[in-house]
Phi, psi and omega in degrees: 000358170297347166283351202255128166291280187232117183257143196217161228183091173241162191169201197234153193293080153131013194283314200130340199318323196275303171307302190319289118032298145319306183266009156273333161317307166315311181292305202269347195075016179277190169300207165168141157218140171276135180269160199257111196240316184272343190255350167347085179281342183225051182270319181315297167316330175265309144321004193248311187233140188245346168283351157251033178226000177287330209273297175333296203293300178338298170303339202294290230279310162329301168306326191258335149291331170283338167299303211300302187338283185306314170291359159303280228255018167226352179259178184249354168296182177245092195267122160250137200258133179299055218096149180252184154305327188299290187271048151276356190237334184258327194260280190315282164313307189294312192281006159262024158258307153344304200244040166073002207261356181208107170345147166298287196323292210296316162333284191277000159288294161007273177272002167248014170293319203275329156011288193313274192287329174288300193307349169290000189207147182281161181298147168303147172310332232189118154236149201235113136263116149308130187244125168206142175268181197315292201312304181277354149310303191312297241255327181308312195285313180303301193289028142241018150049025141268172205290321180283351159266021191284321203283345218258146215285138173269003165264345157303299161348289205284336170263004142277358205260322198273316169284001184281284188352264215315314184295312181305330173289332184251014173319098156222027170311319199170165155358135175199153198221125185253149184244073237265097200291339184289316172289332189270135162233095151275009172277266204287341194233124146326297180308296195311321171299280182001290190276354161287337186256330160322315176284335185288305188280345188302335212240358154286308187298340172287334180277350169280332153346000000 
């Protein structure tokens, strides 16, 4: 595993990404960075009104994804990252430009930001998507209760849900493991963890070849 660098974890708002992210670390011995959700100033705000707070929380999560990146690729671990960069730019922005919630300027500030800054750094060795429908994303959110996601639109969901789909199909950045979270439960079943990290190391192993 020593070729391998950057393990990225993508997926939908209530998908899994942090527990997985968690027990492959444990299992495989990488790192983790996390996305910064709790130290967050303007997620609480942006659920509350979000069209003047999507364009802030955008920029928020770049800078801050672009940070954790350099610290991957500059470092000798082996990282698996709570979320990418990609998708602030292929899932998020565009469906909060879509659904008005974001200005044409801040959109095309945005997105020629990430231009920018994405030509500075290379793709994960690995991208892990987790695929979960409405219910269960739904159902994910409720049982960790937190309080700034109580506001969030289940039709909102279903347009990150539709734009993760278009971007994974047209994925060719790099390696990719698709994860069907409706079949699998790798939060509660040992067994169900297994064949998740099993398909992980199988396809570790391809990439190394």
């Amino acid at each position: 595993m020593e070729s391998l660098r950057h393990i990225a974890i993508a997926g939908n708002i209530g998908a899994g990404k942090t527990t997985l992210a968690d027990k492959l670390s444990a299992y495989f011995g990488w790192d983790v960075l996390y996305e910064d959700v709790d130290h967050n100033p303007y997620l609480s705000d942006f659920y509350e009104n979000m069209h003047r707070w999507s364009f802030n929380l955008q920029i928020y999560f770049l800078n801050s994804r672009i940070s954790q990146i350099r610290r991957i690729q500059e470092g000798s671990r082996t990282v698996v990252q709570d979320r990418t960069v990609y998708e602030d730019a292929h899932i998020f922005a565009p469906n909060l430009y879509e659904m008005g919630l974001m200005s044409s300027r801040d959109f095309e500030n945005y997105h020629s930001l990430f231009k920018t800054v994405t030509s500075l750094i290379a793709p994960p060795d690995l991208l892990i998507y987790l695929r979960a429908s409405l219910p269960a994303l739904m159902r994910q959110i409720r049982r960790r209760g937190r309080d700034y996601e109580n506001n969030i639109r289940q039709d909102y969901l279903q347009n990150l849900n539709n734009h993760y789909e278009t971007w994974i199909n047209n994925y060719t950045d790099g390696n990719l493991l698709i994860i069907n979270v409706d079949d699998l439960n790798f939060v509660d079943s040992l067994a169900d963890f297994d064949t998740v990290a099993t398909a992980v190391a199988q396809k570790i192993t391809q990439v190394q070849l």
